[in-house]
N, C-alpha and C positions, 0 to 999 in steps of 0.2 A: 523508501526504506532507509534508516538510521543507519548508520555506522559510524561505530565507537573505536576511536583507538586510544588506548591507554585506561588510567581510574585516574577520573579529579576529586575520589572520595565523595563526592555528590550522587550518591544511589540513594533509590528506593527503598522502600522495608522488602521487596523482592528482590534486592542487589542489580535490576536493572538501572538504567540511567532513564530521567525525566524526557518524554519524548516532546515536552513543548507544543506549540500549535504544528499540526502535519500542515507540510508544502501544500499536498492537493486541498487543503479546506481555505487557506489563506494565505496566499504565498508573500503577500505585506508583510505581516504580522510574524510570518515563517521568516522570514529577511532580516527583520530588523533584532527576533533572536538569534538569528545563529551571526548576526553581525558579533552583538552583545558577548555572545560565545566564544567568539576568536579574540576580540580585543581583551574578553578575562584570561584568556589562555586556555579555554577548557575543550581542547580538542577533542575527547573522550566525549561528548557531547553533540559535536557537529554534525551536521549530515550531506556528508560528504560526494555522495551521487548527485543528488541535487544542485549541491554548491557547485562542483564542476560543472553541469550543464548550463546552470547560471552564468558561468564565466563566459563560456563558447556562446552563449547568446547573446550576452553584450556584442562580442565579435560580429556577430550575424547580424544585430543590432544599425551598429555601424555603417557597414557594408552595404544592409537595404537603405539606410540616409543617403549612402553616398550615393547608389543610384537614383536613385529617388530624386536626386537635386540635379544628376547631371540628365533624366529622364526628362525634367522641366526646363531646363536651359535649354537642349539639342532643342524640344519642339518649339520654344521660343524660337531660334535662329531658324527651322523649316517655316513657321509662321512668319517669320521676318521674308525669308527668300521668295516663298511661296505667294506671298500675298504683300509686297510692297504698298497698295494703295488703302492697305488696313493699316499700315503702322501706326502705333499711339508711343504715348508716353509710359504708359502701363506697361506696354510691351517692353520697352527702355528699362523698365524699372526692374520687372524680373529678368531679366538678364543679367544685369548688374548687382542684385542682390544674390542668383544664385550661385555667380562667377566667384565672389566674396566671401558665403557660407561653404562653398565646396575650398574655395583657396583657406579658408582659416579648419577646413573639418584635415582635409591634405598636411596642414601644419602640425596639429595636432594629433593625429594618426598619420604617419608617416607609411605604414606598412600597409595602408590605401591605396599608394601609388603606383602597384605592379599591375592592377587594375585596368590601368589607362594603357596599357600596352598586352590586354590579355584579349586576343579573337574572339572570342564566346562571350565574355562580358558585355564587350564592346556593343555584340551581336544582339542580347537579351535587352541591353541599357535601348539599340535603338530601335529596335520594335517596341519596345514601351514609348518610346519618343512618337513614332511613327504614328502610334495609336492615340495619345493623345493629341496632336498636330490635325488627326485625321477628325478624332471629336468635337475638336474647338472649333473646326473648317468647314467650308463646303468642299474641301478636300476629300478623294478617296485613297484608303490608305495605301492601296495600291497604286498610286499617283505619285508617292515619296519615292526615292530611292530606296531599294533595295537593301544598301550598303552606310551606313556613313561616308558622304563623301568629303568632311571638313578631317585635320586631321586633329588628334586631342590636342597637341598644346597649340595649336589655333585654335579651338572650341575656349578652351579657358585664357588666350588672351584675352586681355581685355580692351581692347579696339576692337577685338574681331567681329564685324555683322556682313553675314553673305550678302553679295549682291548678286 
């Protein structure tokens, strides 16, 4: 649903305002007007439910990247502990790149970081870990810890590989 506030004098011959392409048909296309719409000023135009749900899903956006990366690091280092006489270079390699994209994603979204100190986060972040560790292994996922046992800012130094 649209919502208008104000007149930019840009109506219809119905004195409604132009509804442009609706979100649910194209939500591109829907984007890159009402971008258009705010940079002309013509708030009376925007659609304003949308646009804020847009925003809060960036956020949401974010949030699953960042687990997402620290989902793949954790099972790297259980792959690392777990399976010492697997280790490669590959393994090396994503650790080291996702310590990198979660340290420059943490720089640049700063208000990521209560995250690493949030129980339930922690908890969801490492059953996703658990569970990929457990698919890439002949590991059963009930063979991991329970728990996180590394703590975050040893997860994200960058020396850190359990032994």
């Amino acid at each position: 649903m649209q919502t208008n506030i104000g007149d930019t004098g840009n109506q219809e011959e119905n004195g409604s305002q132009p509804m442009g392409t609706p979100y649910e048909k194209d939500v591109v296309a829907w984007a890159r007007e009402q971008a258009a719409l705010l940079r002309a000023g013509k708030l009376a135009s925007i659609d304003i439910e949308h646009i804020a749900e847009e925003i809060e899903d960036v956020g949401k956006s974010e949030q699953r990247e960042f687990a997402s990366r620290m989902a793949v690091l954790l099972a790297h280092l259980l792959k690392w502990r777990f399976q010492p006489e697997r280790r490669t270079n590959s393994w090396t390699n994503t650790i080291l790149t996702q310590r990198a994209a979660i340290e420059r994603r943490l720089r640049k979204t700063p208000s990521l970081k209560p995250m690493l100190v949030d129980d339930d986060w922690i908890d969801d972040m490492w059953g996703d870990a658990r569970e990929q560790a457990a698919n890439e292994t002949r590991i059963g996922f009930a063979d991991f810890p329970e728990t996180c046992p590394w703590p975050m800012p040893s997860v994200l130094e960058k020396g850190f590989l359990p032994e």
